[in-house]
C-alpha positions as CSV (number, residue, x, y, z in Angstrom):
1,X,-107.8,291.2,66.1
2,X,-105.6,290.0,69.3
3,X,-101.9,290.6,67.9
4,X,-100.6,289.9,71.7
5,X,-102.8,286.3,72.0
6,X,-100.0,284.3,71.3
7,X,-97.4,286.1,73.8
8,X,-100.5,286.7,76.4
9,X,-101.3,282.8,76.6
10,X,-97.6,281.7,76.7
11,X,-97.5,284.1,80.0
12,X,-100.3,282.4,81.2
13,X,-99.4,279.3,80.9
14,X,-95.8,280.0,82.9
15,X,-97.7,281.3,85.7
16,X,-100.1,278.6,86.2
17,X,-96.6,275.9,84.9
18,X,-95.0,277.3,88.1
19,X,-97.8,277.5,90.5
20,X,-98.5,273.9,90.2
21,X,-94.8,273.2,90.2
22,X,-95.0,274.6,93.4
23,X,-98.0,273.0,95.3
24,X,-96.7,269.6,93.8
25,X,-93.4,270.0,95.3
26,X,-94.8,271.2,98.3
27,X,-97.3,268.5,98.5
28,X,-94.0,265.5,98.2
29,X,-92.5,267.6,100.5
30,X,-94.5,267.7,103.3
31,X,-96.2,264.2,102.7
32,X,-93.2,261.9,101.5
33,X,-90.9,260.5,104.4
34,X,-87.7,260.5,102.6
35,X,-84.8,258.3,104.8
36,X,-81.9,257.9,102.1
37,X,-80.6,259.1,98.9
38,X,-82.7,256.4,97.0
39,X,-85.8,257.7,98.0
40,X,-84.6,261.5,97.8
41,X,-83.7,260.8,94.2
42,X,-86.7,258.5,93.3
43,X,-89.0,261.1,95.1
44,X,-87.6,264.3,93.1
45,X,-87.6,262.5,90.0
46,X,-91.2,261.4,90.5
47,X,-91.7,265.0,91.5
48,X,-90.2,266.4,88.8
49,X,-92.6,264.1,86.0
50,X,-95.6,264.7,87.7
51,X,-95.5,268.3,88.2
52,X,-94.3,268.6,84.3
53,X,-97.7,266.4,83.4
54,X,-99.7,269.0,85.6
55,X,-97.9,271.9,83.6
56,X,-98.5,270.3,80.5
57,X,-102.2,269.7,81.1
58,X,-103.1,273.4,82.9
59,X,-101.4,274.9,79.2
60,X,-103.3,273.2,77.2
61,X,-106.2,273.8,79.1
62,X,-105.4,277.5,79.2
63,X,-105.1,277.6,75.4
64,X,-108.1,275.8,74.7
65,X,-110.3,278.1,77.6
66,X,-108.6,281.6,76.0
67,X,-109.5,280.0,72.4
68,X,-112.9,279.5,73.0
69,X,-113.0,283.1,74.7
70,X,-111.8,284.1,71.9
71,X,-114.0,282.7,69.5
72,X,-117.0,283.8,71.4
73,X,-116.0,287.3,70.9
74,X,-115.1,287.5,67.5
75,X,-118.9,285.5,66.8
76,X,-120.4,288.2,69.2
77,X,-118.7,290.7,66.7
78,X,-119.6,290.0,63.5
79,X,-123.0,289.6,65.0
80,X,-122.8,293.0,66.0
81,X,-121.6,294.3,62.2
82,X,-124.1,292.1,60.6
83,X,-127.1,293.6,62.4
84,X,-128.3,296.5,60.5
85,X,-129.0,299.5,62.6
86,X,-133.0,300.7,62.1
87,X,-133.4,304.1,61.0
């Protein structure tokens, strides 16, 4: 019924991946003093983890929100067909 679902949620999911990328790393960035090369590594890699657990959750919450979307639809449809037009 959806042949493009698959492609159309993996698109999805890359936008939303790199927005919170972004307002992560913008968030260490303008809240975390960094003074050597210690902290500049610690704080990127701590950066890097937390923004990919964010990604991680917003596409599987995208997946599951466009599945149930979904599955409303296709119920709402076969309600549709199974309801016998009066004549």
């Amino acid at each position: 019924m959806f042949p493009y679902l698959p492609q159309a949620k993996l698109a999805a999911q890359i936008v939303a991946g790199l927005g919170v990328s972004k307002i992560v790393s913008d968030i260490v960035k303008n809240n975390v003093l960094v003074l050597n090369t210690f902290h500049k590594v610690t704080v990127n890699a701590g950066s890097f983890v937390l923004g990919a657990m964010l990604m991680d959750q917003s596409a599987k919450h995208i997946s599951e929100t466009v599945d149930t979307v979904v599955a409303m639809i296709e119920k709402k449809q076969k309600e549709d067909e199974t309801e016998t037009p009066e004549k």
